[in-house]
C-alpha positions as semicolon CSV with decimal commas, in nm:
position;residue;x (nm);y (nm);z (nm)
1;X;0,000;0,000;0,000
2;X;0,096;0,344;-0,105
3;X;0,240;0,572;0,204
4;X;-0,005;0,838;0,297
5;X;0,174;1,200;0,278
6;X;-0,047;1,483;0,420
7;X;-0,058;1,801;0,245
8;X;-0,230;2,067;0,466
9;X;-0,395;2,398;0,336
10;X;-0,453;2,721;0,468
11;X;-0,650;3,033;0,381
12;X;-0,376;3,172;0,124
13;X;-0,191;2,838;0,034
14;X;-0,036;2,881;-0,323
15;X;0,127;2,573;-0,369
16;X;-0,052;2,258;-0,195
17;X;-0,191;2,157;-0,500
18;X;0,168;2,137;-0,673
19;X;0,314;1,971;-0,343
20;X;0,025;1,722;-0,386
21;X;0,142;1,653;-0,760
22;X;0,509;1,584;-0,623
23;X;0,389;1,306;-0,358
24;X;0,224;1,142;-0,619
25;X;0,477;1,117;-0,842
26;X;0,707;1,013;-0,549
27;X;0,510;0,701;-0,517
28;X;0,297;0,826;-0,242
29;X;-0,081;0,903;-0,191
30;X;-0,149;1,273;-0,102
31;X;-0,373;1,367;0,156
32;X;-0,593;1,692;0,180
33;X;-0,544;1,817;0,539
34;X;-0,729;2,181;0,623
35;X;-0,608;2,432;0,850
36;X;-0,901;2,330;1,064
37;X;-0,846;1,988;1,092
38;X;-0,812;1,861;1,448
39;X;-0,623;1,548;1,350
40;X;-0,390;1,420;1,089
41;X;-0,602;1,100;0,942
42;X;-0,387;0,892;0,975
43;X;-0,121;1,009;0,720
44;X;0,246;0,937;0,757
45;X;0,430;1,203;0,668
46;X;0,318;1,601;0,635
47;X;0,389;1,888;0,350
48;X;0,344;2,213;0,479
49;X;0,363;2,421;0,167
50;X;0,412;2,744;0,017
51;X;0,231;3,039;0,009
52;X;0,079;3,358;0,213
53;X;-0,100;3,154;0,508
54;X;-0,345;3,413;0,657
55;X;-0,237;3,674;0,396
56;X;0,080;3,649;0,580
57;X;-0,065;3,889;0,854
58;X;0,092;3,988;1,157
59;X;0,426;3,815;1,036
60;X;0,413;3,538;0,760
61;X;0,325;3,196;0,976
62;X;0,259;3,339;1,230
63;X;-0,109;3,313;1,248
64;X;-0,094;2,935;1,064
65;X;0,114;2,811;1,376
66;X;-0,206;2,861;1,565
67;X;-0,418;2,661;1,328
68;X;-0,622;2,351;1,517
69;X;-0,392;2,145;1,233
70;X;-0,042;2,284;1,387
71;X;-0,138;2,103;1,727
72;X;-0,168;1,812;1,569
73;X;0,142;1,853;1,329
74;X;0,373;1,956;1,652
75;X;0,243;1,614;1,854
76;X;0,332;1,377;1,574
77;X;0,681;1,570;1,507
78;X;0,767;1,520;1,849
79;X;0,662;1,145;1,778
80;X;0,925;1,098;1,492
81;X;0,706;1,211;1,195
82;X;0,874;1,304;0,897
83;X;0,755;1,676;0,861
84;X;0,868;1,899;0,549
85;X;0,827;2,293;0,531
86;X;0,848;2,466;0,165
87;X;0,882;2,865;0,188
88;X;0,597;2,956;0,423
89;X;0,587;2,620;0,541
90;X;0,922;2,692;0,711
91;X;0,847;3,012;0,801
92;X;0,518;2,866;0,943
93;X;0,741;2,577;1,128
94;X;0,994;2,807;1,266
95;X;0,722;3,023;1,436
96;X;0,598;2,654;1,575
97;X;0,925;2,638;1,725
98;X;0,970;2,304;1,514
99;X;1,265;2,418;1,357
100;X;1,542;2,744;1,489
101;X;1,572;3,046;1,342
102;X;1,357;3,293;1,146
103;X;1,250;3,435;0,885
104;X;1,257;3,795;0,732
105;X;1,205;4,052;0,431
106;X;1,470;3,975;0,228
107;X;1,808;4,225;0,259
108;X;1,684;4,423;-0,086
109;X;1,366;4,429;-0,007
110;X;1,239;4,279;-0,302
111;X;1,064;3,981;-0,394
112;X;1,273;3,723;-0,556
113;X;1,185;3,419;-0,793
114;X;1,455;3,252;-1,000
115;X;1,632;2,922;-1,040
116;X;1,865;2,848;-0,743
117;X;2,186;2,603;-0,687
118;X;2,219;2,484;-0,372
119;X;2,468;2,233;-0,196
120;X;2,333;1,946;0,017
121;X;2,462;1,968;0,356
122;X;2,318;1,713;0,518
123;X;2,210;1,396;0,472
124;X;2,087;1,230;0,762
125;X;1,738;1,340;0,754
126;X;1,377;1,173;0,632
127;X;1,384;1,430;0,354
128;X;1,731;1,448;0,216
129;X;1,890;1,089;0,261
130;X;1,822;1,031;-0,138
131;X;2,118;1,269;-0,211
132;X;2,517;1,308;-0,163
133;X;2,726;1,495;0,133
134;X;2,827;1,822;-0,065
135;X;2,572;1,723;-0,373
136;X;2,474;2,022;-0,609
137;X;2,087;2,079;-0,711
138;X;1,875;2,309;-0,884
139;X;1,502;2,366;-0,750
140;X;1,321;2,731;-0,875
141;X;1,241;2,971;-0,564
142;X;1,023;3,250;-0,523
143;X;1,017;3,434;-0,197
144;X;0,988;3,786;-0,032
145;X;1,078;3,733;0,300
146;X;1,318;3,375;0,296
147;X;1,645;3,587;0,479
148;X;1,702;3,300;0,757
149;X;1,848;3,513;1,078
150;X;1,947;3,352;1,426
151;X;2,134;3,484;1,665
152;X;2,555;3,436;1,632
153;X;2,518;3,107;1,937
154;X;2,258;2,950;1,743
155;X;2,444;2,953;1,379
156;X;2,747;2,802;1,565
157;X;2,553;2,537;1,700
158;X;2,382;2,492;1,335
159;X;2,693;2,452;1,222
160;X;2,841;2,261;1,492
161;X;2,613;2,035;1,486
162;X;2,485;1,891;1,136
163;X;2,163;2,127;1,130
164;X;2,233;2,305;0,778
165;X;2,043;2,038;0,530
166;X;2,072;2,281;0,273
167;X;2,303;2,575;0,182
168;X;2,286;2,873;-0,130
169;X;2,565;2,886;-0,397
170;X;2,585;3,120;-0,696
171;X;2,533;3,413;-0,452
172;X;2,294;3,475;-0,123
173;X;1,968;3,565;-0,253
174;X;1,766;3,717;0,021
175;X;2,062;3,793;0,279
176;X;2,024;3,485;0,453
177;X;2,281;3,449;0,739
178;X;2,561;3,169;0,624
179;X;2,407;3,132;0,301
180;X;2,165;2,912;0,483
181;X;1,853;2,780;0,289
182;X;1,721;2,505;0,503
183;X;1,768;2,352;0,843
184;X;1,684;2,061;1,071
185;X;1,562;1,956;1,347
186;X;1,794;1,742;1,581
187;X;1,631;1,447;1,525
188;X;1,659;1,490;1,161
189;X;1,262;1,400;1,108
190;X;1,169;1,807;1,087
191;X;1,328;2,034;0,766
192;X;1,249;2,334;0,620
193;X;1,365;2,475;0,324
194;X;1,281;2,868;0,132
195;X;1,310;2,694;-0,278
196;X;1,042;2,514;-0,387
197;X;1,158;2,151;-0,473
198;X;0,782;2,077;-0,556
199;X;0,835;2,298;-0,830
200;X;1,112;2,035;-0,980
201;X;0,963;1,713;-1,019
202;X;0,856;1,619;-1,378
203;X;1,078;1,729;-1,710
204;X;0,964;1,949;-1,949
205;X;0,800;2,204;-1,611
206;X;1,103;2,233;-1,404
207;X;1,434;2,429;-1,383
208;X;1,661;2,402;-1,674
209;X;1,960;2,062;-1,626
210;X;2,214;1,990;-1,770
211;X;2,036;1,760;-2,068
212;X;1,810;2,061;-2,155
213;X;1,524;2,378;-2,102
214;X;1,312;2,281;-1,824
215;X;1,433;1,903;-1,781
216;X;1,550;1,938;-1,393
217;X;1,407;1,671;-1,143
218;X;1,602;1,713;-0,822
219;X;1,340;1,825;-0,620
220;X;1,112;1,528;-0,687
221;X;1,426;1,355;-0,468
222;X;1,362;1,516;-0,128
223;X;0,998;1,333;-0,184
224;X;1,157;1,042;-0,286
225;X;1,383;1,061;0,059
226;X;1,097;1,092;0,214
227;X;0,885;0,758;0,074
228;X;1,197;0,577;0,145
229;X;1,242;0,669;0,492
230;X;0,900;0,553;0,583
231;X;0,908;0,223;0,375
232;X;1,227;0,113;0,601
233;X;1,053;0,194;0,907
């Protein structure tokens, strides 16, 4: 039987519907959860996507991290779930104190969207085991507020300790301190991540590669991690 992947949308989601498209052609089954939802039915993994949750009042997640969903999302993280945040999904996990750091505008001020390289840092989590220590990809990202801050003892320990999963190359983007684009949790079940990798998953509709316009995959990957860490459980 197919693994169950949750995808969960809130009141300004942009991008559930494309996260949905990236379980399924991960091998899993995608499952509708609502910002209302009071439990997770059952699913064994959870997307929290991209968007403007809540019109991104206040500060961008952090009206979503109060969502009856959240609750449930922040009990099975703690239970080992394999939990993935895209763009305001991070932002929206960080402010659920899933993940460290923050989010901000951007150093320009400026909304970005373009094709970015990054470098896999680390492999040992649920959602990036699929790839190589030091392994370049390509997923598109569009963001106006993805500068990652903490303060200088929490980078070190970051960096001390594994938590970078993913890091920017070709230039910092959105002023993001050490480059960073995505962290971990410590248990390695919890990332989050500013590019969209559900926006690389099927050739001819993804970034360009190096066998062509629009051929690059290497998102579809961090799903694939993902369906393989719960078939070997």
């Amino acid at each position: 039987m197919d693994a169950r992947i949750g995808v969960i949308t809130f009141p300004g989601t942009l991008d559930d519907v494309d996260a949905a498209r990236a379980v399924r052609l991960a091998g899993a089954q995608p499952v509708a959860l609502w910002h209302k939802d009071a439990d997770l039915h059952g699913v064994e993994a959870v997307v929290v996507p991209g968007g403007f949750s809540y019109g991104d009042y206040l500060r961008c997640g952090a009206i979503a991290r109060f969502a009856p969903v959240m609750d449930a999302v922040v009990e099975a993280a703690g239970r080992g779930m394999p939990v993935l945040g895209i763009c305001n999904g991070f932002q929206i996990l960080t402010e659920a104190h899933l993940l460290p750091g923050a989010l901000i505008r951007n150093d320009h001020q400026k909304f970005i969207c373009r094709e970015q390289r990054l470098r896999v840092e680390s492999t040992s989590t649920a959602w990036s085991a699929g790839f190589a220590p030091g392994e370049e990809i390509v997923v598109p990202m569009k963001n106006g507020e993805g500068n990652f801050i903490a303060s200088p003892a929490e980078l070190d320990r970051l960096e001390g300790e594994g938590l970078v999963v993913f890091r920017y190359l070709g230039g910092n983007p959105n002023g993001s301190a050490h480059d960073i684009a995505g962290v971990r949790n410590e248990r390695g079940n919890v990332v989050g991540l500013m590019p969209h990798p559900e926006h690389a998953v099927e050739a001819g509709f993804g970034p360009d590669s190096a066998t062509g316009p629009r051929t690059g995959t290497d998102g579809l990957r961090i799903f694939r991690s993902a369906m393989s860490a719960l078939l070997a459980v």
